[in-house]
C-alpha positions in Angstrom: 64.8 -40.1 -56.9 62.9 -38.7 -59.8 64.5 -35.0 -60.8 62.8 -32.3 -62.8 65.4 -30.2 -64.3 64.3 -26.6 -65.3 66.7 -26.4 -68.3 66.1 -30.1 -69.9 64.1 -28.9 -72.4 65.4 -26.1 -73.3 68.7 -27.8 -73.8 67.4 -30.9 -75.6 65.1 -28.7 -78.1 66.2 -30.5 -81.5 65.8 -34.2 -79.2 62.1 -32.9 -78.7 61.1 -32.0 -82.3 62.9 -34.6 -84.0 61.3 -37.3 -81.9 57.9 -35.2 -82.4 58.3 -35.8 -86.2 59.2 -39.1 -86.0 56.1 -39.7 -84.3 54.5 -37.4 -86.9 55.8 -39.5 -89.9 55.0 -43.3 -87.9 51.3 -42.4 -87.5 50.8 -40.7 -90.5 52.7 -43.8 -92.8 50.7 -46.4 -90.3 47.1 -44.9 -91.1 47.6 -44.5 -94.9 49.3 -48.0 -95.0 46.4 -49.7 -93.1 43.8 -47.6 -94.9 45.4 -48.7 -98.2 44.8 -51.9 -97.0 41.6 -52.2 -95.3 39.6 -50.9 -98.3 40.0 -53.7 -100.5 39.8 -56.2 -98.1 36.2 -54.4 -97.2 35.2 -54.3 -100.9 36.0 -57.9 -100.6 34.6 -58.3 -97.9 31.4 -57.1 -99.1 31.0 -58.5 -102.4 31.9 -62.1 -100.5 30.2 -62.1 -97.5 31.5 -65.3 -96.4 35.0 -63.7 -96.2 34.2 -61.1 -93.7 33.7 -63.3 -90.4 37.2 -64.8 -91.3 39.1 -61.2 -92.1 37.0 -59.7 -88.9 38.7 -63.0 -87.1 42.4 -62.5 -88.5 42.2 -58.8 -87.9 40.8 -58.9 -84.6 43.9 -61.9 -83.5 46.3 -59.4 -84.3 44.6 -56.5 -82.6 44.9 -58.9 -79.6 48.5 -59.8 -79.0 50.4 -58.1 -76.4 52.1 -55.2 -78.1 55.5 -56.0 -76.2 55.2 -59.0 -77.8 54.6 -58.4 -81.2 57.7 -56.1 -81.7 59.6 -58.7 -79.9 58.6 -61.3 -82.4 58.9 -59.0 -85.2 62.3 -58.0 -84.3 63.4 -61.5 -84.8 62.5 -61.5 -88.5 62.8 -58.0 -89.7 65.0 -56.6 -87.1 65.4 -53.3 -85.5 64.0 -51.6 -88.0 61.4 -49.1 -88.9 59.8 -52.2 -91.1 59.4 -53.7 -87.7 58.0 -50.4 -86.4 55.4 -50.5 -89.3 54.1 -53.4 -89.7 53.1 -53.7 -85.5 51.5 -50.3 -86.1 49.5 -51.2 -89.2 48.7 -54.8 -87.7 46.9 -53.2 -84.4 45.0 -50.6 -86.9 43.2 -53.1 -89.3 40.7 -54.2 -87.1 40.0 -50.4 -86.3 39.5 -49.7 -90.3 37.9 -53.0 -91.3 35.3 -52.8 -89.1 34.4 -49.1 -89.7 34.6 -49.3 -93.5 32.5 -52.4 -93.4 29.6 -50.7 -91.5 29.9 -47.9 -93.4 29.4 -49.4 -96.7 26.7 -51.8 -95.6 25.2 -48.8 -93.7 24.0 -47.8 -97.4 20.3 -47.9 -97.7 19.2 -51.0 -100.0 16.3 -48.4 -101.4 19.0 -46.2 -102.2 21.3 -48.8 -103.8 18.2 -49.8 -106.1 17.3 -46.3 -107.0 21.1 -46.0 -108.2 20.6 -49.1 -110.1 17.4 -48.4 -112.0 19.1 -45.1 -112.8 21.4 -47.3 -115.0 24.5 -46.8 -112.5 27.0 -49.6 -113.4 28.8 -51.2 -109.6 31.7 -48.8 -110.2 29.8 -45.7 -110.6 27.3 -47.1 -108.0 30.5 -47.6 -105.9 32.1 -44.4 -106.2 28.8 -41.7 -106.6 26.3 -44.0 -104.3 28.1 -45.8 -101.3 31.2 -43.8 -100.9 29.7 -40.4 -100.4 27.0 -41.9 -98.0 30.1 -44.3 -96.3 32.3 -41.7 -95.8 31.5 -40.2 -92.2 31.6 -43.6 -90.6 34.6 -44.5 -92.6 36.4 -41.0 -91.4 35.4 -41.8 -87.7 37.3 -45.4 -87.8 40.7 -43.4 -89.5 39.9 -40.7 -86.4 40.0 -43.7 -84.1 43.0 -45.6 -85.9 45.2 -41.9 -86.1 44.5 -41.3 -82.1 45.5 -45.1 -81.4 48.3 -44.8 -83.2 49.8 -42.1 -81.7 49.6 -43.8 -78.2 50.8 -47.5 -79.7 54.0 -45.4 -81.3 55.5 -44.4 -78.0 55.8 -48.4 -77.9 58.2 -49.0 -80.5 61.0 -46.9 -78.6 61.9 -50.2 -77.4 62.8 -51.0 -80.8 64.5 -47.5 -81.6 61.4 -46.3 -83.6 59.5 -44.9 -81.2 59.2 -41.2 -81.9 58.3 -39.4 -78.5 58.4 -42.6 -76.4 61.9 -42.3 -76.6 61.4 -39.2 -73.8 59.9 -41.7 -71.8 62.4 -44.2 -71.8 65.4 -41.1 -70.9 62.8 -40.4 -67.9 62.6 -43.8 -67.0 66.1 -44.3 -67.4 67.7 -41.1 -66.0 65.5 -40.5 -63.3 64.0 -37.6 -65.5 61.1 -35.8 -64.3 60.9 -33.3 -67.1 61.3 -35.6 -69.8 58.6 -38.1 -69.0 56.3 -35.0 -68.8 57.5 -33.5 -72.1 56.8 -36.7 -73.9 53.2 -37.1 -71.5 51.8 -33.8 -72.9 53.0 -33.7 -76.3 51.3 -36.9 -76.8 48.1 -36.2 -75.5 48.7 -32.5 -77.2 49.6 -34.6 -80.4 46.0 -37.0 -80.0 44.0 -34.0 -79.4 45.5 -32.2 -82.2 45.1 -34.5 -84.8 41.7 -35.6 -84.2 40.4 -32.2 -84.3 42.1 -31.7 -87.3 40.5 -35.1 -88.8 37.1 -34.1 -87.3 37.1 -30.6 -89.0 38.1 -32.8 -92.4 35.3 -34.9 -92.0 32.8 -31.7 -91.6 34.3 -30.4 -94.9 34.4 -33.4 -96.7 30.6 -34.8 -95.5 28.9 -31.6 -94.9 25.3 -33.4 -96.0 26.0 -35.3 -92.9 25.3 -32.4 -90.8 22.9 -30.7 -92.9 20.6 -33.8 -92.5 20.1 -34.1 -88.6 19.3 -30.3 -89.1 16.4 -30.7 -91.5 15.1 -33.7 -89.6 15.0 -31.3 -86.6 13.3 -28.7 -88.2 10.5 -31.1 -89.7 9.3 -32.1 -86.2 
């Protein structure tokens, strides 16, 4: 019979937050990991076009395995590790990225990318003051997507010992716990909601053209 002890969280505080920060610190190494990643394999992507069907292919194999499984695979060749933790994380994010920073970049209108060239842009600057500005609030949205997956594929890797505040689950599972399942339920979905706010408000600051256009196009009709 499931119990929901009053006092459980009170007297497993320091359980709670360090299990909150290790969640913290797996999502946040995943996303930067997998965006560090996916944007050169998009570049690439994009100035080979015959390498994105292929990269789309790989990316989207992994994003498709069981995620049971792919710990359990990955245990048997780097252990229980955070390595292991890692490298199922980032695996189930590159589709996520890829994808996004692919539309984004070829999202860029042609006329604008041949205005920047007759200008005398050179690909880098036409890289960096052309496509990335105008790439970017797609691009945020896939890392908004990835950070919010994340944080529900880390509760996975408690089965590995890595798994941040799935390892309240696994003490409610285990123990019967009411009040422990529910603690690692809400701070989760508190966690999700948290963060993609925070990302959204980023991408407001960061792309505030992108706003500023729909408004002008409204006020034109």
């Amino acid at each position: 019979m499931t119990r929901f002890p009053p006092d459980w969280l009170a007297r497993n505080r320091d359980l709670v937050l360090a299990q909150l920060r290790e969640h913290l610190e797996l999502t946040l190494l995943t996303v930067l990991i997998a965006v560090a990643i996916t944007i050169p394999l998009a570049l690439l992507a994009r100035r080979l076009p015959r390498l994105r069907t292929p990269l789309l292919a790989l990316t989207g194999t992994l994003y498709t395995i069981p995620s049971l499984a792919l710990f359990v695979l990955l245990v048997a060749v780097t252990g229980l590790s955070r390595t292991t933790a890692l490298i199922g994380l980032v695996a189930y994010s590159l589709l996520i990225l890829l994808r996004n920073i692919l539309v984004a970049l070829e999202g860029v209108p042609a006329e604008v990318r041949d205005a920047a060239v007759a200008m005398g842009h050179t690909p880098r600057q036409l890289l960096w003051r052309v496509e990335a500005p105008l790439a970017l609030p797609v691009a945020l949205a896939g890392v908004r997507l990835a950070t919010v997956s994340t944080i529900g594929l880390v509760t996975v890797t408690a089965l590995i010992g890595y798994g941040g505040l799935g390892r309240l689950f696994l003490i409610g599972f285990q123990r019967r716990n009411g009040t422990a399942l529910l603690t690692g339920f809400a701070l989760s979905l508190l966690l999700a909601v948290a963060a993609d706010l925070a990302l959204a408000r980023l991408e407001r600051r960061l792309t505030p053209w992108a706003e500023a256009a729909p408004a002008r196009t409204g006020g034109a009709t």
